[in-house]
LOVEX-83085 format. One line per 10 residues: number of its first residue (from 1); their letters; for each residue x, y, z of N, C-alpha, C. Coordinates in nm, 4 decimals, decimal comma, padded with zeros to 6 digits. Example, Ala and Ser with C-alpha at 12.3 -4.5 7.8 and 13.67 -1.06 7.14 Angstrom:
1 = as = 01,3190/-00,5690/00,7800/01,2300/-00,4500/00,7800/01,3200/-00,3300/00,7800 ~ 01,2850/-00,2250/00,7080/01,3670/-00,1060/00,7140/01,2900/00,0030/00,7870
% end
This chain:
1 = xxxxxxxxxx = 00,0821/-00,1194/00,0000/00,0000/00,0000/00,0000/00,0860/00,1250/00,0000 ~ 00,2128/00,1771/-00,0839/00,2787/00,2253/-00,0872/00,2100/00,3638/-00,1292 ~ 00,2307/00,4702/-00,0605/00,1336/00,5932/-00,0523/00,0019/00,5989/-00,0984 ~ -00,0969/00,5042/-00,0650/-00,2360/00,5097/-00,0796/-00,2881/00,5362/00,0691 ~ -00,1891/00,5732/00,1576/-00,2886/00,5361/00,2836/-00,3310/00,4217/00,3472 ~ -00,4266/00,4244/00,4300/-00,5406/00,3283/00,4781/-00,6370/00,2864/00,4030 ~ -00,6664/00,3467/00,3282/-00,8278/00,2609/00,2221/-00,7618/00,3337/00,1131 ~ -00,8240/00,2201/00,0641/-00,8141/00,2051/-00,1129/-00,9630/00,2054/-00,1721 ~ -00,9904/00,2973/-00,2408/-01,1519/00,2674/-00,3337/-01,1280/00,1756/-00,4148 ~ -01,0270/00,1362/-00,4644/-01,0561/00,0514/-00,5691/-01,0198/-00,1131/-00,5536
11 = xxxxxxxxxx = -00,9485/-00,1670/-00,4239/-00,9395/-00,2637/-00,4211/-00,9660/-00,2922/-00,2867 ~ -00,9952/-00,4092/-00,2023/-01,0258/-00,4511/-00,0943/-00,8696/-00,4409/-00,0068 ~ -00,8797/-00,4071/00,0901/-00,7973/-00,3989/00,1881/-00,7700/-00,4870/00,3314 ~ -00,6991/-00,5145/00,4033/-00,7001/-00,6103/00,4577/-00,6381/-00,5102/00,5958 ~ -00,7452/-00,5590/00,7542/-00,6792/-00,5008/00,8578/-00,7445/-00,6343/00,9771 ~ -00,6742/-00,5615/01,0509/-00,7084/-00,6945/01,2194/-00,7060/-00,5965/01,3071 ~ -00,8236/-00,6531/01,4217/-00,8554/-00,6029/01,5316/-00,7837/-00,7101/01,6146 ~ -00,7333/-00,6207/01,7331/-00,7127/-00,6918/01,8114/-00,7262/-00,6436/01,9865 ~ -00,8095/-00,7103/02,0232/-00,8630/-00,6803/02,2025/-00,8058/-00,7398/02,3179 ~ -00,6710/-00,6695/02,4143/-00,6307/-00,7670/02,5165/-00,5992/-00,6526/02,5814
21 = xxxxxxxxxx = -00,6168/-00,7595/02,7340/-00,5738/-00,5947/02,8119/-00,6117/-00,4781/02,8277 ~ -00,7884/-00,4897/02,7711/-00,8230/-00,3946/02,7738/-00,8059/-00,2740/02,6991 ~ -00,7150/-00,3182/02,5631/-00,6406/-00,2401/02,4431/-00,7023/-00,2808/02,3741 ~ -00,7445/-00,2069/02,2411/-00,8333/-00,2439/02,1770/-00,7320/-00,1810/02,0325 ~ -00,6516/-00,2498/01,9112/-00,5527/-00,2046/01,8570/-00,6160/-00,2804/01,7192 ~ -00,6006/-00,1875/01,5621/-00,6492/-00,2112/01,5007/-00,4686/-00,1887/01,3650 ~ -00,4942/-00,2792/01,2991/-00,3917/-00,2969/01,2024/-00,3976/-00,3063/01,0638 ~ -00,2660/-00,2856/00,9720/-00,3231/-00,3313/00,8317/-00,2653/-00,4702/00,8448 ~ -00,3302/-00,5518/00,7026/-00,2742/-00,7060/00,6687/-00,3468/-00,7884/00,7823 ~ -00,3286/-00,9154/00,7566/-00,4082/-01,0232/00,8403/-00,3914/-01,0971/00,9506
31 = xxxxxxxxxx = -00,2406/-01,0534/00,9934/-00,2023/-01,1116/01,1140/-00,1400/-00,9979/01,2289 ~ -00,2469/-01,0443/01,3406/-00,1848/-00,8828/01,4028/-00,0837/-00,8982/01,4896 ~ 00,0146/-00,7505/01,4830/00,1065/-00,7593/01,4762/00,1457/-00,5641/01,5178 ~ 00,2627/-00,5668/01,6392/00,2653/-00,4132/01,6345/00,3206/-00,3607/01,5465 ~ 00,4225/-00,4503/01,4458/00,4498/-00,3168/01,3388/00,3437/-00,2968/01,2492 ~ 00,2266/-00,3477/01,2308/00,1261/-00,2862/01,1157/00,0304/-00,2326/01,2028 ~ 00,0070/-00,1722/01,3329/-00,0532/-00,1167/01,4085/-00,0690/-00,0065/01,3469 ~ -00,1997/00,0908/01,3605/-00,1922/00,1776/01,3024/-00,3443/00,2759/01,4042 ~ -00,3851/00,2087/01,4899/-00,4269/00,2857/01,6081/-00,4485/00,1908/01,7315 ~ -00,4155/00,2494/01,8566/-00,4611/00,1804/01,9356/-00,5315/00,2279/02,0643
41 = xxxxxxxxxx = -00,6018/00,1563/02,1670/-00,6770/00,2804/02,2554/-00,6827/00,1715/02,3674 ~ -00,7099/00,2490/02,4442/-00,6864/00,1501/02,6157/-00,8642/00,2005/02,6414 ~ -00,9554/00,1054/02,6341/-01,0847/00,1164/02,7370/-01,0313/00,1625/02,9010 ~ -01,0901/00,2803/02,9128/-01,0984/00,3140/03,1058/-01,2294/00,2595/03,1394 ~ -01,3188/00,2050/03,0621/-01,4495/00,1129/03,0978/-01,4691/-00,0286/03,0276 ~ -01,3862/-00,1084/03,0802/-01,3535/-00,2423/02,9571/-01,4846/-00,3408/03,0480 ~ -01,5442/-00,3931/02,9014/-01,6356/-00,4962/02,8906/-01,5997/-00,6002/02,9635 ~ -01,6723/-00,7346/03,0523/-01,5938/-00,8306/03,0978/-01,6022/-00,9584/03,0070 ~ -01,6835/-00,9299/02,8910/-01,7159/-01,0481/02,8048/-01,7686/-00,9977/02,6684 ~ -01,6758/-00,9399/02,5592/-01,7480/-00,9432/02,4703/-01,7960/-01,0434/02,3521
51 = xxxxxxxxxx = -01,8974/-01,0009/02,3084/-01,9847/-01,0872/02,2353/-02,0410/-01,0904/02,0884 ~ -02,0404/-00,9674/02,0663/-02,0503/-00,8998/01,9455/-01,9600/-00,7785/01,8839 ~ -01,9169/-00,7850/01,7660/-01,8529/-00,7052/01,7468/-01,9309/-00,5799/01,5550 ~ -01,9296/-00,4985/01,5745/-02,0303/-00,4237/01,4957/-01,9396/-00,3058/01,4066 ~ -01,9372/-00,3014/01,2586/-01,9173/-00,1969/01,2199/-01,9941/-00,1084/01,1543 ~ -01,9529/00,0456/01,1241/-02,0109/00,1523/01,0475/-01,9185/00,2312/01,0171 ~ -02,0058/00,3143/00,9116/-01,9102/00,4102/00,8330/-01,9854/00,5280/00,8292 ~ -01,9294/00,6719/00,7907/-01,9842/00,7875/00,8128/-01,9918/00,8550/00,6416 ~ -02,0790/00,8606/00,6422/-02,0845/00,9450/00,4908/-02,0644/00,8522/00,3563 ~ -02,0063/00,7552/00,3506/-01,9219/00,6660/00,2735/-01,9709/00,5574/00,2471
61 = xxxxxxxxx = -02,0747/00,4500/00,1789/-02,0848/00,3337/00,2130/-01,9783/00,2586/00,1673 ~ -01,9714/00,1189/00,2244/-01,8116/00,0395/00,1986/-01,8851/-00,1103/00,1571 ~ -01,8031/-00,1751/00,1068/-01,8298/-00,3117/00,1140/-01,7456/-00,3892/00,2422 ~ -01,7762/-00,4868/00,3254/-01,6881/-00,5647/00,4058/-01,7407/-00,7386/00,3739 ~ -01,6495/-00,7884/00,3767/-01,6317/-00,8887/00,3348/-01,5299/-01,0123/00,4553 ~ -01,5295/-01,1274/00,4468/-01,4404/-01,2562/00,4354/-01,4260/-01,2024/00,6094 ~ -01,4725/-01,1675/00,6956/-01,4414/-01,1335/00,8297/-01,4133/-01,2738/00,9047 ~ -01,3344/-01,2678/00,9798/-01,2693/-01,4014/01,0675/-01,2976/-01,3268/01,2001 ~ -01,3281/-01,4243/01,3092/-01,3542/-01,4071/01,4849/-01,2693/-01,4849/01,5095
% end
């Protein structure tokens, strides 16, 4: 993804969530990992069991696809 950024309009993109510790860290590519980290955030009110996980977009509709739990 050599100067396109984070999203690409024209081809599908690939990122991982990842939740421990109450860190909640989101990446590009499919295996997560801190060098493709690219935000991360500490809950000061962390869930004790989550169960569902939900996305949206603002202004933009997207396609999402092939999601792994």
């Amino acid at each position: 993804m050599k100067g396109k950024g984070f999203f690409d309009h024209v081809q599908f993109v690939s990122y991982w969530i990842s939740i421990k510790n109450n860190v909640i860290t989101i990446g590009l590519g499919r295996e997560a990992n801190n060098k493709t980290a690219i935000l991360s955030w500490k809950d000061p009110f962390p869930w004790d069991n989550i169960q569902y996980v939900g996305f949206s977009t603002w202004k933009s509709p997207v396609n999402i696809k092939n999601i792994t739990i």
